[in-house]
Each structure stands twice: as C-alpha cells, then as structure tokens.
C-alpha positions as CSV (number, residue, x, y, z in Angstrom):
1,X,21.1,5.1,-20.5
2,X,23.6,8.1,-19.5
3,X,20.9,9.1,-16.6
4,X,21.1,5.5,-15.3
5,X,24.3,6.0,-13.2
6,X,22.5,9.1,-11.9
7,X,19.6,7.5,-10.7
8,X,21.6,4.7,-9.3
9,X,23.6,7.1,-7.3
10,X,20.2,9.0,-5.9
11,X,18.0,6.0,-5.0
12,X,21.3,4.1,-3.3
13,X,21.9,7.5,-1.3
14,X,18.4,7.3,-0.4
15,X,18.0,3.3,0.7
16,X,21.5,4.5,3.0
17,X,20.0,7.3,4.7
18,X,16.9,5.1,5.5
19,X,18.9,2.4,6.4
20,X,20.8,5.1,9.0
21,X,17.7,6.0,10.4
22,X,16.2,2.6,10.8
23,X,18.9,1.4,12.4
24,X,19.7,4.0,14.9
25,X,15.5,4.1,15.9
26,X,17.2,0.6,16.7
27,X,19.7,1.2,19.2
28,X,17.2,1.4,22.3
29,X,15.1,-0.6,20.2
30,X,12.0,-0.3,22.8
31,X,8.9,1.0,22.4
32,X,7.2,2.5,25.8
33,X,3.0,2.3,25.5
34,X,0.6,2.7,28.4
35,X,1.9,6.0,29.9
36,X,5.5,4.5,30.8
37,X,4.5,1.3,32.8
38,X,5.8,-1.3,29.9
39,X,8.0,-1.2,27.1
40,X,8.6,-3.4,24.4
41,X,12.1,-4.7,23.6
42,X,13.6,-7.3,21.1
43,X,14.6,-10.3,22.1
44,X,16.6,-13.8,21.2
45,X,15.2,-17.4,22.0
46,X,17.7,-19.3,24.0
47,X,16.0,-22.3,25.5
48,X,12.6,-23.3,24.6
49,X,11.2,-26.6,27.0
50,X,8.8,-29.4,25.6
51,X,5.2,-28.8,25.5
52,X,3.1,-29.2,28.7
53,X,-1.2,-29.9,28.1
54,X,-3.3,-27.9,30.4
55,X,-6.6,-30.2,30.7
56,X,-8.0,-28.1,33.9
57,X,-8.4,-25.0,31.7
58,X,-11.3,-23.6,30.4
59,X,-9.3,-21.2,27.5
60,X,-5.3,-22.5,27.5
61,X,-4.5,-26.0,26.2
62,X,-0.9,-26.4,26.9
63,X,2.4,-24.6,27.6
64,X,6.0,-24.3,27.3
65,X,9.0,-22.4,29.3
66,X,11.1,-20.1,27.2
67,X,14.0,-18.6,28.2
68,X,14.7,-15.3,26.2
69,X,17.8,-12.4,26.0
70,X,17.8,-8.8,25.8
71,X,19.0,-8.1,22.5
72,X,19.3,-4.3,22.4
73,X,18.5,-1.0,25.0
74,X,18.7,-0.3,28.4
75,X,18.4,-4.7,29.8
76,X,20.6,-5.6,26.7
77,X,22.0,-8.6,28.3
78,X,19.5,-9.6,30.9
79,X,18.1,-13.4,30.5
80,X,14.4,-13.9,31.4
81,X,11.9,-17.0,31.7
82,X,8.4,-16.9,30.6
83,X,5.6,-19.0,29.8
84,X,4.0,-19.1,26.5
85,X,0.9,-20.3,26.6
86,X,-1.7,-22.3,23.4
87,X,-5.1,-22.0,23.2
88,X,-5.0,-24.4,20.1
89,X,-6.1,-21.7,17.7
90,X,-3.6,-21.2,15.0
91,X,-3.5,-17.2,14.6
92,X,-4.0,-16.6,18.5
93,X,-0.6,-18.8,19.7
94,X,3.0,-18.1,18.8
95,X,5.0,-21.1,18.8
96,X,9.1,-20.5,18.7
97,X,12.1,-22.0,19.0
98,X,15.8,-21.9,19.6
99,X,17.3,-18.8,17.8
100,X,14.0,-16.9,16.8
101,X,13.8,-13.4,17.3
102,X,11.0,-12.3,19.4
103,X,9.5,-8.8,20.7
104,X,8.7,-9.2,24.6
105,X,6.7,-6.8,26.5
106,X,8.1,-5.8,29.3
107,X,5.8,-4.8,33.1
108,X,8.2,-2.2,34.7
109,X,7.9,-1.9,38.7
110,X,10.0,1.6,38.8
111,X,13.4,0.1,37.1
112,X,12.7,-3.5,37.8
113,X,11.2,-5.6,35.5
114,X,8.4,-6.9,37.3
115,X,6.8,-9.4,34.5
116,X,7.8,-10.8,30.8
117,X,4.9,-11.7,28.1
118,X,6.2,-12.8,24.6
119,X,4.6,-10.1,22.9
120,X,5.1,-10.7,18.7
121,X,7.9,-12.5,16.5
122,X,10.7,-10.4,15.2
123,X,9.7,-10.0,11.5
124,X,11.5,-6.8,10.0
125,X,15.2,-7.7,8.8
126,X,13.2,-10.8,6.8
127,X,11.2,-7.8,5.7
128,X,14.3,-5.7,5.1
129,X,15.9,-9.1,3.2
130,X,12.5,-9.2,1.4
131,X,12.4,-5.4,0.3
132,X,16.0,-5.1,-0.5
133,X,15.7,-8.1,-2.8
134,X,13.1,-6.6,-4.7
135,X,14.5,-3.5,-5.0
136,X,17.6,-5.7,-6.5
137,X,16.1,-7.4,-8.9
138,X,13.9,-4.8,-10.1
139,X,17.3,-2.7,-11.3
140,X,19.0,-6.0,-12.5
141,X,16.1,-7.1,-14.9
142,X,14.4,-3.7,-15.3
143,X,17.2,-1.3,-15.7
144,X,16.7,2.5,-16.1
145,X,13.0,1.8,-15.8
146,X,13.1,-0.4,-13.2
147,X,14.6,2.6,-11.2
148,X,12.5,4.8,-12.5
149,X,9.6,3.0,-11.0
150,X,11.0,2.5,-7.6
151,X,11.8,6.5,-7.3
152,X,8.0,6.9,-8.3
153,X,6.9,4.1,-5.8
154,X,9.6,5.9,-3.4
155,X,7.9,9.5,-3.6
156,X,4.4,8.4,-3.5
157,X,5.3,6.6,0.1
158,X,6.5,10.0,0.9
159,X,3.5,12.1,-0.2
160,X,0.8,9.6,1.5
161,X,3.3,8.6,4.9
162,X,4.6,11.8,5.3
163,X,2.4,15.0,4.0
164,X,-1.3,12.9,3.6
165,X,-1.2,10.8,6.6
166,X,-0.1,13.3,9.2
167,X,-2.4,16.2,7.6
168,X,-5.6,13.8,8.3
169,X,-4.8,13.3,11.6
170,X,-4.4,16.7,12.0
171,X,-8.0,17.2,11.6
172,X,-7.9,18.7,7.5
173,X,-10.2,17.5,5.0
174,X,-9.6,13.8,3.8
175,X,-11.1,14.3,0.6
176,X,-9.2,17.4,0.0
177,X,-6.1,15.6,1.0
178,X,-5.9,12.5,-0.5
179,X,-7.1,14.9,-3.9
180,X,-3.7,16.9,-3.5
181,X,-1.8,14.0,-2.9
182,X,-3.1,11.8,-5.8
183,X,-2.4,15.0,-8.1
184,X,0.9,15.1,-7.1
185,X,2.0,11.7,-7.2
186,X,0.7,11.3,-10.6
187,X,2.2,14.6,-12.1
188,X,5.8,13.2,-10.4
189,X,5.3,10.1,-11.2
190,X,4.7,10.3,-14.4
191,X,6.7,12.7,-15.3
192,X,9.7,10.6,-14.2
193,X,8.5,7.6,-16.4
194,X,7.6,10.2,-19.6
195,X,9.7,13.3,-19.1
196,X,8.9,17.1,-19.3
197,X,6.5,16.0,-22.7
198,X,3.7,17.0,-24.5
199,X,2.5,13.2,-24.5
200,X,3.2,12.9,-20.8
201,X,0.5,16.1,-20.4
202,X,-1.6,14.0,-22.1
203,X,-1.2,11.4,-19.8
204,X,-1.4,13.4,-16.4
205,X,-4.8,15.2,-17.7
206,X,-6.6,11.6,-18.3
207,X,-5.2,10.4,-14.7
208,X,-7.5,13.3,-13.5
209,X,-9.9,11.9,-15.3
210,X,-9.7,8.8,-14.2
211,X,-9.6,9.6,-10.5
212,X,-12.4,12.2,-10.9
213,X,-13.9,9.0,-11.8
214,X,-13.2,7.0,-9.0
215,X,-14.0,9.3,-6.7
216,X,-17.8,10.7,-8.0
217,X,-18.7,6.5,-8.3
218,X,-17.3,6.2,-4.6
219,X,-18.8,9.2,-3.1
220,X,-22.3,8.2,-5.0
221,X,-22.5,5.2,-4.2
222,X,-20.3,5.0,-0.6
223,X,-23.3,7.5,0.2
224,X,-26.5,5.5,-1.2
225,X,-25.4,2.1,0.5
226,X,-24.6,3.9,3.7
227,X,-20.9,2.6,4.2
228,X,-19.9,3.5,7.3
229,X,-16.1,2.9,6.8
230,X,-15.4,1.4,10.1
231,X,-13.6,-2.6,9.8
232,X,-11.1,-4.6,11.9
233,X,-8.7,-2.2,10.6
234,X,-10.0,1.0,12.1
235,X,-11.4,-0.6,15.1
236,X,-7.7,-1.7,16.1
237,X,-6.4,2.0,15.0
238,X,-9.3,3.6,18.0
239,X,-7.3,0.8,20.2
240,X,-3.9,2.3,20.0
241,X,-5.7,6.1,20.1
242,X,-6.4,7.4,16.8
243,X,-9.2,10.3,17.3
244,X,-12.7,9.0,17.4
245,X,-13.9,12.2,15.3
246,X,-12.0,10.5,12.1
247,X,-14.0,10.8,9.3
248,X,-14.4,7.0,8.6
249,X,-16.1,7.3,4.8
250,X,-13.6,9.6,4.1
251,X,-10.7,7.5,5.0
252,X,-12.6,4.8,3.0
253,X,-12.5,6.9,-0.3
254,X,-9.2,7.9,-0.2
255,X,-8.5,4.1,0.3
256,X,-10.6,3.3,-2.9
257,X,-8.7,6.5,-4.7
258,X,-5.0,5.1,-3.9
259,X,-6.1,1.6,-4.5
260,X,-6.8,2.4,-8.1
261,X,-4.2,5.3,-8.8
262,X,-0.9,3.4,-10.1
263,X,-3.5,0.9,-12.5
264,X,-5.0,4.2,-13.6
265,X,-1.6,5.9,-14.3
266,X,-0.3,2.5,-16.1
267,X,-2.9,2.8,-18.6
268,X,-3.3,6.3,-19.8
269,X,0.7,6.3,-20.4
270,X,0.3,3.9,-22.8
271,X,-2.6,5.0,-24.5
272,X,-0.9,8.6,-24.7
273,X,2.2,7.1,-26.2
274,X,0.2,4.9,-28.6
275,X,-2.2,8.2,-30.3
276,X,1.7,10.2,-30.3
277,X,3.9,6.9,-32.1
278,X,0.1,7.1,-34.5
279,X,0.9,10.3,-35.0
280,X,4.3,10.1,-35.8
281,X,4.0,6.7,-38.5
282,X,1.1,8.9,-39.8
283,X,1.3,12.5,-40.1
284,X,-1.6,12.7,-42.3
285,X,-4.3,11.9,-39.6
286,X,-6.6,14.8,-38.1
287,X,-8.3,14.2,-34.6
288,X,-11.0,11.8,-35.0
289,X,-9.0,9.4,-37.6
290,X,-6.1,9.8,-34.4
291,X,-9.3,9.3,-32.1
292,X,-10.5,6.3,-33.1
293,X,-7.2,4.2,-33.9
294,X,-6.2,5.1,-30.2
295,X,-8.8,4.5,-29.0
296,X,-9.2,1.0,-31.0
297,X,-5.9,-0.3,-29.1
298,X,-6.6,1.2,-25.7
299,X,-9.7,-1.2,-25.3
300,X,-7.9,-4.2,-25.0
301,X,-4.9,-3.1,-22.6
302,X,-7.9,-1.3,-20.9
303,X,-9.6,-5.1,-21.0
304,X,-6.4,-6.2,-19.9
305,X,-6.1,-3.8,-16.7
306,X,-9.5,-4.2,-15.5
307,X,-8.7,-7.9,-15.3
308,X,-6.0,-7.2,-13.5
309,X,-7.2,-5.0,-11.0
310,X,-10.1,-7.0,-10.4
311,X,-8.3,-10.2,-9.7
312,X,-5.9,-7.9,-7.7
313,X,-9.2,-6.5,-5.4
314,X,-10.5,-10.8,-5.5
315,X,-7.3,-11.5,-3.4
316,X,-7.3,-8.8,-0.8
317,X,-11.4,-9.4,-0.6
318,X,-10.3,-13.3,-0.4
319,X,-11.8,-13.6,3.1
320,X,-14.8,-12.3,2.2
321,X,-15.4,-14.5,-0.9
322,X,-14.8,-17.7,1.3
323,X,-17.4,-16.2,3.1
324,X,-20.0,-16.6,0.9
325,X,-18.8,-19.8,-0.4
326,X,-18.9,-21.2,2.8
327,X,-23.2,-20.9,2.6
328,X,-23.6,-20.1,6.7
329,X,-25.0,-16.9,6.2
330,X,-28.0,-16.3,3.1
331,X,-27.2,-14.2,-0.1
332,X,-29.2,-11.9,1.2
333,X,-27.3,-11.0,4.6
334,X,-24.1,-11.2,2.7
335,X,-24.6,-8.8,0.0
336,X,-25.8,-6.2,2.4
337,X,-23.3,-6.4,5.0
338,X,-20.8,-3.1,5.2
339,X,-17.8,-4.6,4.8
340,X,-18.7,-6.6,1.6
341,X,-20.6,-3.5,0.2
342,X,-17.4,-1.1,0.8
343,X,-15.2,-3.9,-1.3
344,X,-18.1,-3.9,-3.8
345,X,-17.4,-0.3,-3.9
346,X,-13.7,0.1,-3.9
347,X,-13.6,-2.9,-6.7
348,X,-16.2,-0.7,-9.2
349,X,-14.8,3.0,-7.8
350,X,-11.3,1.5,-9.3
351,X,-12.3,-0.2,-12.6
352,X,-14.9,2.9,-12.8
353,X,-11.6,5.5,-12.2
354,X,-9.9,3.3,-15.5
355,X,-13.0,3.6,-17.5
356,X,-12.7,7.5,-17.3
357,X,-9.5,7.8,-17.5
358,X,-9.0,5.6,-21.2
359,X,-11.5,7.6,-23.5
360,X,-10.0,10.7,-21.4
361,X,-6.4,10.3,-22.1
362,X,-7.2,9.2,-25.8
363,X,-9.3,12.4,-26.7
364,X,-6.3,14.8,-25.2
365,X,-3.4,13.1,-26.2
366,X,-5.5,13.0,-30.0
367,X,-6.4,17.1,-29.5
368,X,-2.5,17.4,-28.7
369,X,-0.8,15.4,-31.4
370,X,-3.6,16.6,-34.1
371,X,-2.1,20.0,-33.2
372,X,1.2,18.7,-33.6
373,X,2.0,19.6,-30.3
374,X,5.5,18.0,-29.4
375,X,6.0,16.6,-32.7
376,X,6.5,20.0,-35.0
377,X,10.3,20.4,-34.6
378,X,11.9,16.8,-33.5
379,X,9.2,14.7,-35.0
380,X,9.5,13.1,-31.1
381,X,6.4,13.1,-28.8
C-alpha cells in the first residue's frame, strides 16, 4: 500500500496534463475540413421554434428554426438561425432543444459566414463526466489495483494511439506493428499488475502464446474465407482520406489481436500465480504433479473467460445476430457474407488466442517454480 500515494500522484499528474491539452485544442475549438472553405465550431441552443410538416417533399418530413451561439473561436459571440430539417428516420435527424450543445458547420465566403448546417450534438464533456467517473470509482473500490489497471489501460492507449496507429499509416507493416505493440503492452502491463517476478515471466511467455495463437487461426482462416477487411468502418475512414493502399486484412487482424489481448493477459496471470502459490503450499511437487494441479484449476477460469469474451464479441456483433434472426435473408447468404465471416473470425481468433495461452502459461510457470525459480530464497513467487 506504501506505492499507492505514488501512483495516485502519477496517474493525477497525467489526467491534468491531458486535461491541459484538451482544453487548450479547445480554445479555437474549430475544426477546418475541405481545404479551408468550412469549419466546424461549438455551439449553444438558444431558441428552438415548433415543428413545421413538409407534405410537398419527396425526402424531408418536417422542420424547425433554431437559433444557435458561437460558443468558442474566432465568431465566439455571433447568433445564427438555421433550419433543421427530419426525414422521420431516427438515426438520420437530430432533434434539440433549448440549452443543448451542438457542433455547427460553418460555409465561409472569405471571412463571412455565408451558410449554417447543424452539424452533430456536443457529446464530449458527458464523455469527460463519464470517463472521469470511472476512473473515480475504479480507485475508490479498487484501490492500488484499481490504479494499477488504469496505468496499464493508460499505456496501452499510448502504444496503439500514438506509436501503432501513426506507424500504419505511415506505410510499415501492420502485422509487424500491431506484433510489437501487443509485446509491449503485455510485458508493461503485466509487469505493473505482477512486478519484476519470476511468476510474472511466466505470465508474459504464455501471453505470446496466446497471441501467437490468435494470430496463426486469424491469418489461416482470414485467408481461406477471403475476408476482405473492408466495413462501414473503413469505408467512412476512405471518406475523410485515409490511403486507399491500406492493407485492409491486415488492419482486420490487428483488430482481432487487440480484441483478445487484455482477456488473454487476465488469464495466464492467474494461472501463473496459481502453479507458484501450488508451489509454495507444496514444495514437494516436481513438474508434472505442478503441471497437472494448474492446469486442473486453469480450466474453469479458462471456461469462465471464454464465456466472457464470447458474450463480449455477441454484443458488439449484436447487429448482425438480429440479422439473422430477422429471416429476410437465407442461412446460406448470411453465413457467407464478409462482414459476418470476419466476426466469425475475430470471435474464434480470440477464444483460439486464450486456448494457447492456458496450457502455455501453465507448462512455464510449472518448468519455473519446479526449478524453484523465485521461490529459493524468500519462499515468495
């Protein structure tokens, strides 16, 4: 508990320079696109009038007048009036009302602003509410470990937003990359949750393991079923200019690789802690009798993570299952379709990656502690 204060003091030092930076990218708080002739600013809903039906309209059902103010950058101030119009299909129109936060875009004619189009709602301070909350309550209820956790999830958003990310684009090799990243994450991460110990090498060797796992059933069988990688997601990253050259499978694996990575890491800590605290209540016990009773309790949490995971993979592929529930389309077209084939994929390439990784981790962690490796001097692993 004596490192606690210390790791209090880091991550809050963090979260304030982050905070710093968010909020003076905010001071202008406009975002130019298409080659300078818009921008998009943040806005506040003064006025909103009743609803007005279209009927002569082929597309728009009805309309309202909403009068909006520059919040922040260089029209900070200025009061427009737009029209925001329905089509009367729930994801496409963007009701408001008075006090909402709103992002407009604005159609500059040289320093005038020629035109205003609501653009999106203003979601990120309920997003910074929502994230500082959790990072709250995760230090009230979880303590040391709770921090422990949010420096791992904090330096595996730096590895893939930062170094993975921006190497990709740069053209490098995405199976290389998201490799390297995944190895270092791990190594970091679990080194923060175990320490600099023999039981947390364990660990780190059966995470290979598991993502060399992961990745063979992905490339396998991403290559016999022909996935082509490409879904709503990509085609909207080609709309805001991401390089058409992007290897698309490869972005697909190292989706299915970091998909399964923290479930895979979860599970061959504990197994690697269970064969040393084995060890240490029975001394006695040579590799295969420390073989066997690890790997005897490892099943079940490994039963245990697969469900999860699985579940986890039903609710992000949630669209897709209502898909074939809803019976418009045969079996048969369903089943063969890319974008349920790559979830097929990324749901086996993870629970395959946790099936490696538990015999893994239980065979070195046994090799290790049958050695008595990290338990000769202290008797701790």
């Amino acid at each position: 508990m004596k490192k606690a204060p210390w790791l209090a003091l880091l991550l809050t030092g963090i979260l304030l320079l982050g905070s710093a930076s968010a909020y003076n990218n905010q001071e202008n708080d406009e975002d130019w696109v298409e080659e300078y002739t818009s921008v998009i600013a943040r806005a506040k809903v003064l006025a909103v009038s009743e609803y007005e039906e279209i009927k002569d309209d082929w597309y728009y059902t009805g309309r309202q007048q909403v009068t909006v103010e520059i919040m922040r950058g260089r029209f900070q101030g200025h009061i427009f009036e737009t029209d925001n119009y329905f089509t009367g299909i729930a994801y496409q129109d963007m009701p408001v009302k008075e006090g909402d936060q709103v992002l407009l875009i604005l159609e500059l004619d040289g320093a005038r602003v020629h035109s205003v189009n609501l653009y999106e709602y203003g979601r990120d301070r309920y997003l910074y509410i929502l994230v500082g909350l959790f990072i709250a309550a995760t230090i009230l209820i979880a303590g040391t470990k709770g921090l422990k956790a949010l420096l791992a999830l904090l330096f595996a958003g730096v590895v893939i937003i930062w170094g993975m990310l921006p190497l990709m684009l740069q053209g490098h090799n995405l199976y290389t990359m998201v490799l390297l990243a995944s190895a270092l994450i791990s190594i970091v991460s679990l080194i923060i949750f175990g320490g600099f110990k023999v039981k947390t090498l364990a660990s780190i060797i059966g995470t290979f393991g598991g993502i060399l796992g992961a990745v063979l059933t992905a490339v396998l069988f991403g290559n016999a079923t022909r996935l082509t990688g490409f879904n709503a997601d990509v085609e909207m990253l080609f709309s805001r200019g991401m390089p058409t050259s992007l290897d698309l499978r490869g972005l697909l694996l190292a989706g299915f690789i970091i998909c399964s990575l923290g479930a895979v890491m979860a599970l061959t800590q504990s197994i690697s802690s269970s064969v040393f605290e084995i060890k240490k209540a029975n001394p006695l016990l040579t590799y295969k009798g420390l073989f066997i009773s690890g790997y005897r309790l490892c099943r079940e949490r490994l039963a245990r993570i697969i469900v999860v995971v699985m579940l986890a993979w039903a609710g992000v592929a949630l669209p897709f299952l209502l898909l074939i529930a809803s019976k418009d389309m045969s079996y048969l077209n369903i089943v063969n379709l890319d974008m349920v084939a790559s979830e097929i994929v990324r749901a086996m390439a993870s629970g395959f990656g946790l099936l490696a990784a538990a015999p893994a981790t239980a065979a070195i962690a046994s090799l290790l502690a049958s050695k008595g490796f990290g338990t000769k001097k202290t008797g701790k692993a």
